[in-house]
Each structure stands twice: as structure tokens, then as C-alpha cells.
C-alpha positions in Angstrom: 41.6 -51.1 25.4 41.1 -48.1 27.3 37.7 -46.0 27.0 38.7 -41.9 25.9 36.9 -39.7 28.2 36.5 -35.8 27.8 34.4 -33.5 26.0 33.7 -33.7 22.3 33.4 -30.7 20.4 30.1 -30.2 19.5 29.0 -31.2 23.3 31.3 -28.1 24.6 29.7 -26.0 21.7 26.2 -26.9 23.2 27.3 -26.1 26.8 28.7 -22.8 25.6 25.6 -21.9 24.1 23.5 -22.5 26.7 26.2 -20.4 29.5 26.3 -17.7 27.5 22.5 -17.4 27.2 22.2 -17.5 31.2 24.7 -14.8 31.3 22.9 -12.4 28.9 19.6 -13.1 30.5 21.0 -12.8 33.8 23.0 -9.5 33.0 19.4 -8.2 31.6 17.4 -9.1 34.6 19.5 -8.5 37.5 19.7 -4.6 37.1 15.5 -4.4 37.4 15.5 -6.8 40.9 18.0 -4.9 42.7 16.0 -2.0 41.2 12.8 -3.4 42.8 15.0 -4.3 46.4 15.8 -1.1 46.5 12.0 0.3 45.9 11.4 -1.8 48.5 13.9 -0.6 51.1 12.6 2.9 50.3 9.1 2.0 50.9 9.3 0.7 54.3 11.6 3.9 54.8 9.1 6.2 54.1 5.9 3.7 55.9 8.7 4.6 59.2 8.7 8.0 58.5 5.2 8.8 57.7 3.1 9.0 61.0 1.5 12.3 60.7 2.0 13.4 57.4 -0.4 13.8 54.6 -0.2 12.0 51.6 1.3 14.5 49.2 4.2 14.8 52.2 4.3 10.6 51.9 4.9 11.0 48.4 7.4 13.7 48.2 9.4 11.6 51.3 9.2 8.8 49.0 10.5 10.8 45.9 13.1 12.7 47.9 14.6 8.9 48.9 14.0 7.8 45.4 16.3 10.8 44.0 18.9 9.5 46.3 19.1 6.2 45.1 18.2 7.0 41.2 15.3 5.3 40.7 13.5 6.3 37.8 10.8 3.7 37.4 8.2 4.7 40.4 7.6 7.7 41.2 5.5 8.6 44.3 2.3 9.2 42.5 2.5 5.8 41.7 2.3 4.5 45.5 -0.9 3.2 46.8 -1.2 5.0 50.5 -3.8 3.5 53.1 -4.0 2.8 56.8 -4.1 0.1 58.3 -5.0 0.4 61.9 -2.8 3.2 63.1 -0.3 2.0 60.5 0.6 3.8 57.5 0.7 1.2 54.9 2.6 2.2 51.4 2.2 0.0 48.5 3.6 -0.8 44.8 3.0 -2.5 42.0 4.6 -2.4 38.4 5.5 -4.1 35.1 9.1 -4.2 33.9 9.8 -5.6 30.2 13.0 -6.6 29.6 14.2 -6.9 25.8 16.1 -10.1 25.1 16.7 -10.3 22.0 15.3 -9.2 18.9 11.5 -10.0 19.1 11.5 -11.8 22.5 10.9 -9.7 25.6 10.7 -10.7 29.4 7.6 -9.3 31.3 7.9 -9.2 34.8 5.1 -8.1 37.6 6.9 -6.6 40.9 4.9 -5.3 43.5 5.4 -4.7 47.6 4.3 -3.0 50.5 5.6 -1.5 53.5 2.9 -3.9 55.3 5.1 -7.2 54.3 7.8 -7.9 56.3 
């Protein structure tokens, strides 16, 4: 007698379930990272471009890069500016929550500086 092999229904039910919740949580939660690369890639930017410039001029370099690449969820007032040495150190740090579904939300912390490389 031969064995049946294959997938019953209620297994391939399960396995679709569990897909389709990585796929929403994933389509949720991957906007906000390359969000956060892309804060990141504009904070070393302006750390590059800010030897001899006041603070205020830091943060407007910082917005004027952020404008280009629509971010909305820093804004240069947020930055932490100190110097390191004769290094111009710019730092970050925020929370994003991301709304799941109905009452269950994902908090994530991001942060970075222009001093990790």
C-alpha cells in the first residue's frame, strides 16, 4: 500500500495564515528602516559637510538634505550636535510606532550618529 503524501487542507490554511501575516508586518515595517537608512546616509552627509559651520547652519544642512529625500520624521532640531576632537559628531535618536492591527502596535527605538561607521 502506498503512503499519500502532500498537503492537507487545514495544514495549507495554517501556512497561509502565518505568510500572509509576515507580509503585512513586513510591508508595515520596511517603509520606517529605509526611512531610518536614509536618516542615516544624511547624517554622515552633513557630519562631512560641517567643519566650520555653526550649529543652526548644521541643522539647516541637515534639513535642506532631508527636504530632498522627504523625510518628515526628524527634523534638524531634533539632532544632537557635539565635537568630538576636531570632529563634528551629529547624532539621532527616535521612536517609530507602527499600527498593526487594531489594538496591537510595533514600537521601535532607531538611533545613529555620524560617529559610527
Amino acid at each position: 500500500m502506498k503512503y499519500q503524501r502532500g498537503v492537507t487542507l487545514s495544514g495549507l490554511i495554517v501556512w497561509g495564515v502565518v505568510i500572509a501575516l509576515v507580509a503585512i508586518l513586513g510591508m508595515r515595517v520596511v517603509p520606517d528602516v529605509i526611512d531610518y537608512y536614509k536618516i542615516k546616509k544624511i547624517v554622515a552627509s552633513t557630519a562631512m559637510n560641517a567643519s566650520g559651520k555653526t550649529v543652526p547652519e548644521i541643522r539647516a544642512i541637515f534639513d535642506k538634505y532631508a527636504d530632498v529625500d522627504s523625510i518628515q520624521t526628524i527634523k534638524g532640531t531634533d539632532l544632537d550636535i557635539s565635537k568630538e576632537g576636531n570632529e563634528v559628531v551629529v547624532a539621532f535618536a527616535y521612536e517609530k510606532r507602527i499600527s498593526l492591527f487594531h489594538n496591537v502596535s510595533l514600537l521601535i527605538d532607531f538611533q545613529g550618529s555620524s560617529a559610527q561607521r
